[in-house]
Structures are given as structure tokens and as C-alpha cells.
N, C-alpha and C positions, 0 to 999 in steps of 0.2 A: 150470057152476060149477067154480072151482078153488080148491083148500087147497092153502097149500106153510108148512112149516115150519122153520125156518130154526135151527140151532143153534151157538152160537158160529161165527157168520162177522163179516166186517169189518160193522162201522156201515154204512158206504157205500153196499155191497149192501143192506142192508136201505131207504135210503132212496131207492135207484133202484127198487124193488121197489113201493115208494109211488107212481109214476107210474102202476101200471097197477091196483094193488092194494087194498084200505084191511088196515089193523092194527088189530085188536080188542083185541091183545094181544101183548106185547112176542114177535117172533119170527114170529106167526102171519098169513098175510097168505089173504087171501078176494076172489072177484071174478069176473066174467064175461067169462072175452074166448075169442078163438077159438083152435082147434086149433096154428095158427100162431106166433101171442102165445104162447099156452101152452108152445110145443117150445121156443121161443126164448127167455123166461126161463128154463127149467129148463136151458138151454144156457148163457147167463148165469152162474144160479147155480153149477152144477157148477165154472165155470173161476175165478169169484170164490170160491168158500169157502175156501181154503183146509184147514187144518186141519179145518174144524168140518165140520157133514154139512147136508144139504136130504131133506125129504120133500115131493113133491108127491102129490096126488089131486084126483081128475077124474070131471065124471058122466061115462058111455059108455052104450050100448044092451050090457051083459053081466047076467049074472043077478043080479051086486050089484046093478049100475046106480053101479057107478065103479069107477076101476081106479086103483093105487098105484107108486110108483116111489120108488126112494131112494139115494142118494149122498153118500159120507164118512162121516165118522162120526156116528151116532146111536143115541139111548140104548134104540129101538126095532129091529124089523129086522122083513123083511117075510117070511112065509114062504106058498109056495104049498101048500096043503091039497086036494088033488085037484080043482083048479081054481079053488078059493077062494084070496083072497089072506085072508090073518092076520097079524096084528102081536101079536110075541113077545118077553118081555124075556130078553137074553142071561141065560144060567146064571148066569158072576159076578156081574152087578146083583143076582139073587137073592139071592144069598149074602153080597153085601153088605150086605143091609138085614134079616137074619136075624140075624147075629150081633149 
């Protein structure tokens, strides 16, 4: 299974994205295709985003049982935790929604 989440990129991308993927949810794209598929749109996304960022994740045989990857910007980021991957909100987003 693969999740890629897509944030402010072109329309475009998002509807060539729909050829291999479905969208549950605006941005969010789910589906089953191989290792191959998979390198290859997130190869895709990355040179089409421009400005905006991609998050993909993927099952794999690790002790999560998936593994995460991410490029440009997004409102997430992925940090390793002694071989865990974690998703963390940057300090400023913090601070933004504090005050």
C-alpha cells in the first residue's frame, strides 16, 4: 500500500496522480502498485511540486511495517527516533497556534 500527500502543488500533478492512485481526500492519494510505480511517482512528484512539498509512505518488512519519505515543503517533517521514523510539527507552527 502507498500514501503520498501532496501540498500545494500544480492541479496537474495531482490529476496525473489519479491514474495510478484514487483520492479520498483533496491532496491525499492511496493505492497499490509496485516498488517501481512507487520510486517513479515520488520521482514525478518531487520535479513537479514545485513550491509546495510531497509526503509519501509505504508498507516494507521494518518494525513499523512502513517506511516514510518527504520533500519540499510541508507542514509535517519526519524525524528519526532511534530508528523509528516520527512526524513532528516544526517549533514555529507551534507558536503559531498558541498565541
Amino acid at each position: 500500500m502507498v500514501v503520498m500527500i501532496l501540498e500545494t502543488v500544480p492541479v496537474g500533478l495531482r490529476g496525473e496522480l489519479t491514474r495510478w492512485l484514487i483520492e479520498p481526500h483533496p491532496g491525499v492519494f492511496v493505492g497499490h502498485v509496485s516498488a517501481m510505480v512507487r520510486d517513479r511517482l515520488w520521482t514525478k512528484c518531487c520535479k513537479s511540486s514545485r513550491s509546495g512539498g510531497v509526503l509519501q509512505i509505504w508498507t516494507t518488512n521494518t518494525e513499523q511495517k512502513f517506511q516514510m519519505r518527504s520533500f519540499g515543503t510541508t507542514r509535517r517533517e519526519i524525524v528519526d527516533f532511534d530508528g523509528l521514523q516520527l512526524i513532528r510539527i516544526p517549533p514555529e507552527q507551534r507558536s503559531d497556534k498558541q498565541s
